[in-house]
C-alpha positions in Angstrom: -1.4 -22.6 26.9 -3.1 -19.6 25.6 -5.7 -17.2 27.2 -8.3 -15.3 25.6 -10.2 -11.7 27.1 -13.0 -10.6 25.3 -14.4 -7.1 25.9 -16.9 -5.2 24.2 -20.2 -6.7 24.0 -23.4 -4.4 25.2 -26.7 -3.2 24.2 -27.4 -1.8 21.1 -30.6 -0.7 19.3 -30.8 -2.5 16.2 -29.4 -1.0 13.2 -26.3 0.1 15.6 -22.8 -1.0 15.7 -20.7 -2.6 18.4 -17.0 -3.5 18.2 -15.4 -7.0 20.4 -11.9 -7.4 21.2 -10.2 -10.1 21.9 -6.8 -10.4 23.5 -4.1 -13.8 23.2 -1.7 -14.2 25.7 0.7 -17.1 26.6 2.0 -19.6 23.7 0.7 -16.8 20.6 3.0 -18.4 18.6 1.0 -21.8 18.6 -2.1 -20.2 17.4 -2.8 -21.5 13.7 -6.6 -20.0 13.5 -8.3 -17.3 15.7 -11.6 -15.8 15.7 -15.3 -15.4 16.6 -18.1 -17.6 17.5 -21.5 -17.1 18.6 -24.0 -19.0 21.1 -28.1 -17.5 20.9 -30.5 -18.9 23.4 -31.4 -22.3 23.0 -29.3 -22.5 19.8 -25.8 -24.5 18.6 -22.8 -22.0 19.0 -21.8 -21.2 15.1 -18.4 -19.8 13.6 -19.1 -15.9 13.0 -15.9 -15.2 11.2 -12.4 -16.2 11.6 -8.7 -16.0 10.2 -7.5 -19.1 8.1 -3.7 -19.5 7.8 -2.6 -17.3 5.0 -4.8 -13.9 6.5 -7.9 -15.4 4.5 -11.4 -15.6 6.6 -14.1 -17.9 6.7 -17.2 -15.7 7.5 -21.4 -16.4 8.3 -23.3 -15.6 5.5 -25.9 -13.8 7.2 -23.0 -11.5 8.8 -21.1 -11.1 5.1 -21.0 -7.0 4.4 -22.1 -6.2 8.0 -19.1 -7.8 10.6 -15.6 -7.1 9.8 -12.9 -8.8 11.9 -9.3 -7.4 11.8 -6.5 -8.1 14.1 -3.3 -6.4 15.5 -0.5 -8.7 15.7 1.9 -5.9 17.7 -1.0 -6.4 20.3 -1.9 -10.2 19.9 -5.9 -8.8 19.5 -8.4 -10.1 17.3 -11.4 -7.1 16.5 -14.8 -7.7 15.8 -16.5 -5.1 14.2 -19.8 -5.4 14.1 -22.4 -3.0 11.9 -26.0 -2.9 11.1 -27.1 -5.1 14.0 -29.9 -6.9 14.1 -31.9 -8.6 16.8 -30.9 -11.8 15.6 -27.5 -10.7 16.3 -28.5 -11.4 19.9 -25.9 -13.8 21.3 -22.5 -14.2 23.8 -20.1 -14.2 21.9 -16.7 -16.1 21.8 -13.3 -15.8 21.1 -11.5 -19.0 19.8 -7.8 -20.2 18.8 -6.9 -23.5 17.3 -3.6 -24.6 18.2 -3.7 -28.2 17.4 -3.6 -28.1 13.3 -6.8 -31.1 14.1 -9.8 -28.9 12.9 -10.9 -28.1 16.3 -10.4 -24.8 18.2 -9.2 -25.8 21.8 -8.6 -22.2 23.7 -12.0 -20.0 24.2 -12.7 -17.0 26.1 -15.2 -16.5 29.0 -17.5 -14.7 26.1 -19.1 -11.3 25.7 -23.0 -10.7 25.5 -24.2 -8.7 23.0 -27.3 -7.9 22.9 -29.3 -6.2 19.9 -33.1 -4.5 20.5 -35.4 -4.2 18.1 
């Protein structure tokens, strides 16, 4: 069992820059990928950016040179940051682990809005 707390998300004028945490607790060890995902209203939830096995990432392209995540193992945290925002930024956004080496991610957090004006 893992648990995921997100933290961070807000209002921003566009243009500004927010940063989301996200903290793993329980079975860490199990975790193969981790990172962030995205939900807009009235749209599928998409992969933002996350760690691949190895320290590589699989990012968005329409977040590549703008989000950075970075992580801090001592702390089991996963950081989003998050620059240049744009209103179609607009979104909750959620932390995810995989744990079951299937393709899936099966632990999620409760999510974080963030929420970008124009």
């Amino acid at each position: 069992q893992v648990t995921l707390v997100e933290s961070g998300g807000g209002t921003v004028q566009s243009g500004g820059s927010l940063r989301l945490s996200c903290a793993a607790s329980g079975n860490v060890f199990e975790i193969y990928r981790m990172g962030w995902f995205r939900q807009a209203p009235g749209k599928q939830r998409e992969l933002v950016v996350v760690f691949l096995p190895g320290g590589s990432t699989n990012t968005l392209n329409s977040v590549k040179g703008r989000f950075t995540i970075s992580r801090d193992n001592a702390k089991n945290t996963v950081y989003l940051q998050m620059n240049s925002l744009r209103p179609d930024d607009t979104a909750v956004y959620y932390c995810a682990t995989d744990t079951l080496l299937d393709g899936s991610y099966n632990y999620w957090g409760q999510g974080t809005q963030v929420t970008v004006s124009s």
